[in-house]
Biopython code that builds the backbone (N, CA, C, O; Angstrom):
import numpy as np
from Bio.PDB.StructureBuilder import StructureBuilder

atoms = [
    (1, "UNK", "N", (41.694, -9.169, -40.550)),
    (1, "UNK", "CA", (41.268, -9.737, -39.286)),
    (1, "UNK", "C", (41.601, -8.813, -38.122)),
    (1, "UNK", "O", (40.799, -8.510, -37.238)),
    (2, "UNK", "N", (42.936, -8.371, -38.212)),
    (2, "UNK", "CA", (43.661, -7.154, -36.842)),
    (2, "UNK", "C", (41.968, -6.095, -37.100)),
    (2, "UNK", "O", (41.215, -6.060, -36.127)),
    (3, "UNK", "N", (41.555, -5.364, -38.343)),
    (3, "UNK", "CA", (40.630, -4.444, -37.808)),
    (3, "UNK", "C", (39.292, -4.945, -37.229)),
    (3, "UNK", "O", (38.622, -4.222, -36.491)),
    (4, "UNK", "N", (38.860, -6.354, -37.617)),
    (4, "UNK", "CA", (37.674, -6.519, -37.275)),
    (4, "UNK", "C", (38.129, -6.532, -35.677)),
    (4, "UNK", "O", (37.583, -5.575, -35.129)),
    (5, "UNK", "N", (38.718, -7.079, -35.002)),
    (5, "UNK", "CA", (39.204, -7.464, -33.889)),
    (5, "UNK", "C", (39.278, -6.163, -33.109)),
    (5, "UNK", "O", (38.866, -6.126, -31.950)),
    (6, "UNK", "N", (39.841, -4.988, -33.767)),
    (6, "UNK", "CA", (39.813, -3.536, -32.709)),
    (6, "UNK", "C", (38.527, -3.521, -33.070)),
    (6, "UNK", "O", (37.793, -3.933, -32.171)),
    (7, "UNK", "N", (37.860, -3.128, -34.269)),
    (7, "UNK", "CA", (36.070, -2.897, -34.249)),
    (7, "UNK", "C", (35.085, -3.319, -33.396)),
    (7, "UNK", "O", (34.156, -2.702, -32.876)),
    (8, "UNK", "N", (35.536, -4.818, -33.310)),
    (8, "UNK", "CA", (34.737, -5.494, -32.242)),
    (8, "UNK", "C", (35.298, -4.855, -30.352)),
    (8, "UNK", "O", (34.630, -4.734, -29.325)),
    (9, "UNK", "N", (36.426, -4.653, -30.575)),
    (9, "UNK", "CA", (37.072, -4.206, -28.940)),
    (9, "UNK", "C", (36.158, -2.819, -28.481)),
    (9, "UNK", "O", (35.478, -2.370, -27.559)),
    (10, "UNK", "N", (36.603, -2.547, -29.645)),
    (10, "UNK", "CA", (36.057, -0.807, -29.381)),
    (10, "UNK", "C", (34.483, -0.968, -29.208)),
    (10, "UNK", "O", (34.118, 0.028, -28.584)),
    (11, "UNK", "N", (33.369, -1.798, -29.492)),
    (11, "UNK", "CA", (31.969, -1.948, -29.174)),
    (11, "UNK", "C", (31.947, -2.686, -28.832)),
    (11, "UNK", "O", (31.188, -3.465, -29.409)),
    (12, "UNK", "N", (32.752, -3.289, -27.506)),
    (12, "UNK", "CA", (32.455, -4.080, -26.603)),
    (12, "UNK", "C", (33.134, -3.012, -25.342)),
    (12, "UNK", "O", (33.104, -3.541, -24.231)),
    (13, "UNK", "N", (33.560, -2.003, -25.365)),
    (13, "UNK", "CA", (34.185, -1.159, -24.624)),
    (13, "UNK", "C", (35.569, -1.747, -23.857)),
    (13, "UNK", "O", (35.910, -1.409, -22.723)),
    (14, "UNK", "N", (36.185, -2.559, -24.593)),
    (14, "UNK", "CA", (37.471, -2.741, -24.367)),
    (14, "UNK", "C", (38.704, -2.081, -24.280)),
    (14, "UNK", "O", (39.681, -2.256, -23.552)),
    (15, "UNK", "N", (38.414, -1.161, -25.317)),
    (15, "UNK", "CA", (39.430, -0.041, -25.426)),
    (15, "UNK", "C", (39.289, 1.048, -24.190)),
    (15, "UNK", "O", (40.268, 1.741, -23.913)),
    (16, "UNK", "N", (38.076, 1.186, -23.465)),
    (16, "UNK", "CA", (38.152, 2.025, -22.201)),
    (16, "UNK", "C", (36.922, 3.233, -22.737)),
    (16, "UNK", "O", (36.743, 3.588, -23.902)),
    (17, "UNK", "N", (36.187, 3.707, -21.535)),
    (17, "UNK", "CA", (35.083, 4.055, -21.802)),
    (17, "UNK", "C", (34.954, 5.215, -20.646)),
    (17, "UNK", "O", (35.222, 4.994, -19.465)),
    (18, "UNK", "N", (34.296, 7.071, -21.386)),
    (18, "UNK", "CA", (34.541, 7.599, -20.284)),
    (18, "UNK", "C", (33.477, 8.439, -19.772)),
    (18, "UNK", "O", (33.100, 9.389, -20.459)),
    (19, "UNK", "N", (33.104, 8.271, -18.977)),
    (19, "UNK", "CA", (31.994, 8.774, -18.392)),
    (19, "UNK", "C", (31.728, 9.764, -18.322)),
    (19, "UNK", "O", (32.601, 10.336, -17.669)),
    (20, "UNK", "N", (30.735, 10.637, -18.712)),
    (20, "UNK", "CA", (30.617, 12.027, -18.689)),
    (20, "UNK", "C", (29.013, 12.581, -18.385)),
    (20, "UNK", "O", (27.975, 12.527, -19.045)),
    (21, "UNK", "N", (29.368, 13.146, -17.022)),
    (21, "UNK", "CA", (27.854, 13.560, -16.541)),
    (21, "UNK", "C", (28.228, 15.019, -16.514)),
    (21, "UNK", "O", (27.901, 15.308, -15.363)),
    (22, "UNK", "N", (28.759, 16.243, -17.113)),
    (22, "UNK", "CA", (28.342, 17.265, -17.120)),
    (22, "UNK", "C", (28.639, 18.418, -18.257)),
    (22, "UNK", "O", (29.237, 17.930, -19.217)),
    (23, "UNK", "N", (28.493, 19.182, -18.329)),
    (23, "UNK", "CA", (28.634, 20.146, -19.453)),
    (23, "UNK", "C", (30.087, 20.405, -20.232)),
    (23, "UNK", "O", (30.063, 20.804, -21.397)),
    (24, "UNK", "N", (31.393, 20.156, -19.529)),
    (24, "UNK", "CA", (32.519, 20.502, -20.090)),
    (24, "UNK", "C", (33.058, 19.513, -21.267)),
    (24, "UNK", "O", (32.979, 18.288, -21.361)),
    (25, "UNK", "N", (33.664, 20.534, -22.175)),
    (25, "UNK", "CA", (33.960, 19.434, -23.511)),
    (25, "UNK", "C", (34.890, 18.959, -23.212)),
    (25, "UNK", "O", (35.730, 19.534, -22.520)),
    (26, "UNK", "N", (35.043, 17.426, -23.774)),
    (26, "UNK", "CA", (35.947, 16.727, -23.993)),
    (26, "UNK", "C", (36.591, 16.473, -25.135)),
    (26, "UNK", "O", (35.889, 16.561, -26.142)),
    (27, "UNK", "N", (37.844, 16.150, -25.306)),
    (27, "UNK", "CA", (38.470, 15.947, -25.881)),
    (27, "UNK", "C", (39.248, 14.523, -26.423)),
    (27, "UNK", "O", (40.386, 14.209, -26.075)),
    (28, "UNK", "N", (38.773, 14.087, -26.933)),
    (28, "UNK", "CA", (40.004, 12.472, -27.307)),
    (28, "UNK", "C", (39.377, 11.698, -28.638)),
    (28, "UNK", "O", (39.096, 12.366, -29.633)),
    (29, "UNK", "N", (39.225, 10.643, -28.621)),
    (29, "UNK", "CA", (38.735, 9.288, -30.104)),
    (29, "UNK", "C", (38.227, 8.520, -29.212)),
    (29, "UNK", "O", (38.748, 7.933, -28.264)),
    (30, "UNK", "N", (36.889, 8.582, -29.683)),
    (30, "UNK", "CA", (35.874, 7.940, -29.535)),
    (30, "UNK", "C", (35.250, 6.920, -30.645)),
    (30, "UNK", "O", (35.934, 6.888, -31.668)),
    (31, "UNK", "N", (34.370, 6.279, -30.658)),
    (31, "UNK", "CA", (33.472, 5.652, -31.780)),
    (31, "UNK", "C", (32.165, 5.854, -31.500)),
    (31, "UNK", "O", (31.453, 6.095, -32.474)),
    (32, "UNK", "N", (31.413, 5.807, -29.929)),
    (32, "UNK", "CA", (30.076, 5.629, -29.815)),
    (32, "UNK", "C", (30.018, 5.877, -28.763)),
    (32, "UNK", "O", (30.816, 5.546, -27.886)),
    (33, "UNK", "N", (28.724, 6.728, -28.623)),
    (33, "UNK", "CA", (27.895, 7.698, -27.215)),
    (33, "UNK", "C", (27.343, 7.119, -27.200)),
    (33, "UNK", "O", (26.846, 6.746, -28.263)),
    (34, "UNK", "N", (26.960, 6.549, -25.975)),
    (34, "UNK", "CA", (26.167, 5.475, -25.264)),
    (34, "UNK", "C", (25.191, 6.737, -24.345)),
    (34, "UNK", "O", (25.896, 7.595, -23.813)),
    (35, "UNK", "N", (24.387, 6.816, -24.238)),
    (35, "UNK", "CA", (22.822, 7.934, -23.285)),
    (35, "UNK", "C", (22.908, 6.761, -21.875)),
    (35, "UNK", "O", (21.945, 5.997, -21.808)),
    (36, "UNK", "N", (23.776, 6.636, -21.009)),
    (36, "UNK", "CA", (23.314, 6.522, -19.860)),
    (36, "UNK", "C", (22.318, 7.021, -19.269)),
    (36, "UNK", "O", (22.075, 6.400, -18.234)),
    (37, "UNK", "N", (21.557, 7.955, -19.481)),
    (37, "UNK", "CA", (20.015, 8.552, -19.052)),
    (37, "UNK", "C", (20.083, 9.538, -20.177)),
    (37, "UNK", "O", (21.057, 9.859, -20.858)),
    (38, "UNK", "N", (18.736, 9.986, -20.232)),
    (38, "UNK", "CA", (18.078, 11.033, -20.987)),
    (38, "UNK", "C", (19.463, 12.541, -21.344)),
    (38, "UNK", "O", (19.613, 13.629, -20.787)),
    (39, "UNK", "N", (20.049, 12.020, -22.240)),
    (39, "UNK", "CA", (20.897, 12.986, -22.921)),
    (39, "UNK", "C", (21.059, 14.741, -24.094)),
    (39, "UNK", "O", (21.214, 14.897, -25.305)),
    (40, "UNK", "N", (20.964, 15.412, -23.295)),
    (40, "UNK", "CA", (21.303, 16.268, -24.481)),
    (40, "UNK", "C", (22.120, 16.881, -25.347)),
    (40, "UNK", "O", (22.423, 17.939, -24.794)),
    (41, "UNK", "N", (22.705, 16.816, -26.498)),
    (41, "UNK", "CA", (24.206, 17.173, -26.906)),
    (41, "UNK", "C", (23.983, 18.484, -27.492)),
    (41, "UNK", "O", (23.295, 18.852, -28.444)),
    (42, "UNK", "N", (24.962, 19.270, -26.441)),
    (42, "UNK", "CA", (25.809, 20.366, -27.505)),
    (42, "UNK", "C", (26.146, 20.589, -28.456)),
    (42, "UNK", "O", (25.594, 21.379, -29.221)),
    (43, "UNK", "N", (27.216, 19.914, -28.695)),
    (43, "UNK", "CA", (27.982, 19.783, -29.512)),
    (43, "UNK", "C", (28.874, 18.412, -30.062)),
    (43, "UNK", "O", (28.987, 17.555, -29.185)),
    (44, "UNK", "N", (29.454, 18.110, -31.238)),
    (44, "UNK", "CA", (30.150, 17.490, -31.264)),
    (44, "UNK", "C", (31.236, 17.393, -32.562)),
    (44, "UNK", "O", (30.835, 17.964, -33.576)),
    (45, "UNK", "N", (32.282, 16.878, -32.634)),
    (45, "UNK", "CA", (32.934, 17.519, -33.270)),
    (45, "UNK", "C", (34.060, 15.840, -34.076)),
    (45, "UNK", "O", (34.949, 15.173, -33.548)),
    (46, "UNK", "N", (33.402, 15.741, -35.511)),
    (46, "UNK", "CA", (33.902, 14.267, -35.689)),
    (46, "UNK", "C", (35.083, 14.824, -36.792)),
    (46, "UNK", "O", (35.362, 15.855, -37.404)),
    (47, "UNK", "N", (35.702, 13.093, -36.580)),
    (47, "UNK", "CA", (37.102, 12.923, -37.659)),
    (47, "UNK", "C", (36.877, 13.987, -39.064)),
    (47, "UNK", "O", (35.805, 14.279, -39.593)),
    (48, "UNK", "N", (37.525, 14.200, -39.246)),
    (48, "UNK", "CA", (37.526, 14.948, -40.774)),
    (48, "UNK", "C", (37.039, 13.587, -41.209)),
    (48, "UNK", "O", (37.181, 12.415, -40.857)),
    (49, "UNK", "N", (36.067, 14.635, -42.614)),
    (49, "UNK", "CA", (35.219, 13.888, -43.562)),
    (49, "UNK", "C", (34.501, 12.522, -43.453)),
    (49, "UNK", "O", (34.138, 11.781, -44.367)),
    (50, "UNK", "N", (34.368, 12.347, -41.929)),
    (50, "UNK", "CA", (33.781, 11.189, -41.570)),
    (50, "UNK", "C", (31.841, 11.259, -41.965)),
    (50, "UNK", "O", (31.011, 10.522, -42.497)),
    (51, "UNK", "N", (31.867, 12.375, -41.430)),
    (51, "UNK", "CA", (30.397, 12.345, -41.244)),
    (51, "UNK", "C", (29.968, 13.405, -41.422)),
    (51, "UNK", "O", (30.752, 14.169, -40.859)),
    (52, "UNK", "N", (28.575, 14.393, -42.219)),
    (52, "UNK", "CA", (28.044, 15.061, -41.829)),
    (52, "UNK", "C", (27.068, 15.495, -40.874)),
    (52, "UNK", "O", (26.716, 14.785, -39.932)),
    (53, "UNK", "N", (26.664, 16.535, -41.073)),
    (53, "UNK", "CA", (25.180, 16.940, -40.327)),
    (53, "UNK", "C", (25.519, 17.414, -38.825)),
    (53, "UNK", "O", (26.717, 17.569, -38.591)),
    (54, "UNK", "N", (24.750, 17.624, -37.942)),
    (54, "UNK", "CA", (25.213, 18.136, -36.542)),
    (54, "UNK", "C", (24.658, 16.987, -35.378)),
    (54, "UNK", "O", (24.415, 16.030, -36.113)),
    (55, "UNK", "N", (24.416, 16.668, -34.368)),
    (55, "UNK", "CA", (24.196, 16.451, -33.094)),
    (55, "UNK", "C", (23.763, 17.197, -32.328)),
    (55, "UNK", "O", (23.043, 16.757, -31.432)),
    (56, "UNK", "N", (24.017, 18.420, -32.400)),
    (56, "UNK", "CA", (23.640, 19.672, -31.541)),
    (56, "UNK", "C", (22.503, 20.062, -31.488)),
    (56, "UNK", "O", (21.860, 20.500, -32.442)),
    (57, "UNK", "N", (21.958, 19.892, -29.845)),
    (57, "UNK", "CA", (20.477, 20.289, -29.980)),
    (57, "UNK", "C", (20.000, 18.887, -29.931)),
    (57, "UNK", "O", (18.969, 18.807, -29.263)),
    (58, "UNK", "N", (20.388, 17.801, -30.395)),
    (58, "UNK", "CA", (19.124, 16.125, -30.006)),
    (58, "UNK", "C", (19.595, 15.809, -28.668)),
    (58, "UNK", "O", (20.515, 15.991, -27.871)),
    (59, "UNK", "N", (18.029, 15.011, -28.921)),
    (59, "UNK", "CA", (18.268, 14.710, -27.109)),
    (59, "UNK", "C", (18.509, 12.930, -27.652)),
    (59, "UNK", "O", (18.213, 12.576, -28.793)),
    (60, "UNK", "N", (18.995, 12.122, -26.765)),
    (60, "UNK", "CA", (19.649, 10.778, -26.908)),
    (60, "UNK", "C", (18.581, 10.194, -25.330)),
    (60, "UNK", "O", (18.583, 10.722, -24.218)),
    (61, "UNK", "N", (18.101, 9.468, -25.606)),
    (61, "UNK", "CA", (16.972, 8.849, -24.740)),
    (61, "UNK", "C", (17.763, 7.737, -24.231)),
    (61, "UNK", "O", (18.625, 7.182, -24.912)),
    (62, "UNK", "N", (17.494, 7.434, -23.124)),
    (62, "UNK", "CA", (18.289, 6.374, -22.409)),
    (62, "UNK", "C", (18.629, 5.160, -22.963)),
    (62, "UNK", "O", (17.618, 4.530, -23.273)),
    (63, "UNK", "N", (19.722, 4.551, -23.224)),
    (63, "UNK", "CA", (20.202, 3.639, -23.910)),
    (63, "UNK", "C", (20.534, 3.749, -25.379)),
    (63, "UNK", "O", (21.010, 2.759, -25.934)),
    (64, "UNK", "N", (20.314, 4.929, -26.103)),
    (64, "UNK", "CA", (20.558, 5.119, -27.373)),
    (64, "UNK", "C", (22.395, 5.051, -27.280)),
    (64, "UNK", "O", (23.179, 5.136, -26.335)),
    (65, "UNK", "N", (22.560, 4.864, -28.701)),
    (65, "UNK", "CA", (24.031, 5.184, -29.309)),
    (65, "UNK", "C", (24.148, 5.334, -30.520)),
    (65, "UNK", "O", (23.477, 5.000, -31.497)),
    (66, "UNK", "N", (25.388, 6.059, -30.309)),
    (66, "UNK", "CA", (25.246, 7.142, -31.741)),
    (66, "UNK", "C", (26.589, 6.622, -32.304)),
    (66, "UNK", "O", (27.485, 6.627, -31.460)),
    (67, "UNK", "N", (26.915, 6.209, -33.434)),
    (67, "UNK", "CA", (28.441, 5.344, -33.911)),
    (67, "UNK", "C", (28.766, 6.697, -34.736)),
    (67, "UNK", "O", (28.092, 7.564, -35.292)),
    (68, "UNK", "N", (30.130, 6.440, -34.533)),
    (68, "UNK", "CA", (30.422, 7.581, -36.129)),
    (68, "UNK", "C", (32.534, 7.567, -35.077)),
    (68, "UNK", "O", (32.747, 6.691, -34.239)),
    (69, "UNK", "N", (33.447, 8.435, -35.356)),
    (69, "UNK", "CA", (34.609, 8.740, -35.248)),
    (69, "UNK", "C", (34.537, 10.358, -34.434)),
    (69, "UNK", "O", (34.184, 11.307, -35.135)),
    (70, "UNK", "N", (34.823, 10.564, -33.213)),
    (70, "UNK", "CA", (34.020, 11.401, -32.375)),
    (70, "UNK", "C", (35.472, 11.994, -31.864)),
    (70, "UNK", "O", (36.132, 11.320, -31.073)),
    (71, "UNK", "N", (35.973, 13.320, -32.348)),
    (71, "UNK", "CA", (36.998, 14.387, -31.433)),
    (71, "UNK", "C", (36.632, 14.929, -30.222)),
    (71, "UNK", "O", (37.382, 14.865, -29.249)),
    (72, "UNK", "N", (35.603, 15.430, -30.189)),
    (72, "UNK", "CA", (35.216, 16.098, -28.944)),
    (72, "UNK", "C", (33.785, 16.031, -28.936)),
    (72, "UNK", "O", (33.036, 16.290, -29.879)),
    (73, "UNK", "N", (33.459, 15.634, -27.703)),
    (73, "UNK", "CA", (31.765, 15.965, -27.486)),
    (73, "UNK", "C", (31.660, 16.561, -26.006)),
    (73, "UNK", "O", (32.369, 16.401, -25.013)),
    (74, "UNK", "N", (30.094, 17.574, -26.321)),
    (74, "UNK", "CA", (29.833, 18.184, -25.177)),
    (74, "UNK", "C", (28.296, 18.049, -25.214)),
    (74, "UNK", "O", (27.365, 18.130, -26.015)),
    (75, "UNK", "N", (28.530, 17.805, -23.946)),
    (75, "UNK", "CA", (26.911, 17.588, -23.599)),
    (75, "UNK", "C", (26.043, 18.509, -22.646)),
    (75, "UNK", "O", (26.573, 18.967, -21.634)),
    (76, "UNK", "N", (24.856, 18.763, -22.916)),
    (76, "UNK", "CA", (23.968, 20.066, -22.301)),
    (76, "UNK", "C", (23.692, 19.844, -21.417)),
    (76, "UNK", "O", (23.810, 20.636, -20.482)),
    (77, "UNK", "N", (23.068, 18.358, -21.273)),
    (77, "UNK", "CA", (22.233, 17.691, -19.883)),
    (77, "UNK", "C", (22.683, 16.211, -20.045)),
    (77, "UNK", "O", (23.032, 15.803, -21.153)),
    (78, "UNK", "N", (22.678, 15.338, -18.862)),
    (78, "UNK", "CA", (22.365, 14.097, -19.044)),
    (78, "UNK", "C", (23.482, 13.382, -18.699)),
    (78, "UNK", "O", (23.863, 13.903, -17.651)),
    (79, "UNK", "N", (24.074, 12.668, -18.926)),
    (79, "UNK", "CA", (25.039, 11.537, -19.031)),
    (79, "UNK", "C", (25.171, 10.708, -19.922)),
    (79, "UNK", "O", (24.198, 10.344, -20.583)),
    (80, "UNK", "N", (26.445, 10.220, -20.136)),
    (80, "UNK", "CA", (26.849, 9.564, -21.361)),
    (80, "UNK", "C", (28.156, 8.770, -21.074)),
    (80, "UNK", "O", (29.008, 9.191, -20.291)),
    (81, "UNK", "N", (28.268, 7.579, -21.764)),
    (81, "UNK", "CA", (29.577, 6.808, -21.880)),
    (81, "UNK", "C", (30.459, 7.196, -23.336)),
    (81, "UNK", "O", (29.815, 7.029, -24.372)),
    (82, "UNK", "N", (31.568, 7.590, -23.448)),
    (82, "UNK", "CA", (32.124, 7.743, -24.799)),
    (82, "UNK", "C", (33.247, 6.449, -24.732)),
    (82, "UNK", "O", (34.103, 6.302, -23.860)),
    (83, "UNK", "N", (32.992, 5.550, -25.913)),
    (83, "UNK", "CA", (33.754, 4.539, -26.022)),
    (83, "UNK", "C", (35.023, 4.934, -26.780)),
    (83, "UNK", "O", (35.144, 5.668, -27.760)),
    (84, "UNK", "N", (35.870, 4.309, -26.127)),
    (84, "UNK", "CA", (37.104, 4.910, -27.023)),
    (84, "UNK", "C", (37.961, 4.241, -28.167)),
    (84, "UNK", "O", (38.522, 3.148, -28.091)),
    (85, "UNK", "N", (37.956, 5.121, -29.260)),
    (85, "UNK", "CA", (38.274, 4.112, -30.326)),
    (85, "UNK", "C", (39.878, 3.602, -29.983)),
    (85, "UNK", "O", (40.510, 4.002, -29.005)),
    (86, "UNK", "N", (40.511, 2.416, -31.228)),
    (86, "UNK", "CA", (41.285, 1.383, -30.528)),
    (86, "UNK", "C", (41.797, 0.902, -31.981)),
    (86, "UNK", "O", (42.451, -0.131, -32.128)),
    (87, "UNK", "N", (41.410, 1.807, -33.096)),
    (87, "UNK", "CA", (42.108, 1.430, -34.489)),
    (87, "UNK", "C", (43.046, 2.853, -34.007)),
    (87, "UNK", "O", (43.957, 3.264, -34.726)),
]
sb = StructureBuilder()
sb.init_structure("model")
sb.init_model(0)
sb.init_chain("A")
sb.init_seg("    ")
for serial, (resi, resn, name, xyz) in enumerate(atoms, 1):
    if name == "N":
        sb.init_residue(resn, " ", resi, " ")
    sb.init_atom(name, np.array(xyz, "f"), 0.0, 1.0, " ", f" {name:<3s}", serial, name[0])
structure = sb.get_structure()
């Protein structure tokens, strides 16, 4: 029950959520990029063995979100909310 309860916190943005309108990478634990407007990602850089494949190079269209366990993301263009994970 304790994880459903952070799962649900963390995608309801309870755990705290951080706004990012320009090119410099960030750093921290995330769960989900929210495209506040027309997004393009750099880069991004997830939990060990969470996930494959890249991000780098798609564009995230306004209102998209992308779930997965997120170290650092950088973005090319656009704006974005990074929710912060809370397990």
């Amino acid at each position: 029950m304790v994880k459903l309860v952070a799962v649900l916190t963390a995608g309801l943005g309870l755990g705290g959520v951080d706004i990012v309108t320009d090119s410099v990478t960030r750093n921290g634990s995330w769960v989900i990029i929210h495209a506040i407007q027309d997004t393009v990602i750099a880069s991004v850089t997830y939990a060990g063995g969470t996930s494959t494949g890249s991000l780098a190079g798609q564009t995230l269209k306004a209102g998209d979100r992308v779930y997965g366990q997120f170290l650092s993301v950088t973005l090319t263009s656009g704006a974005a909310e990074l929710y912060r994970a809370t397990i």
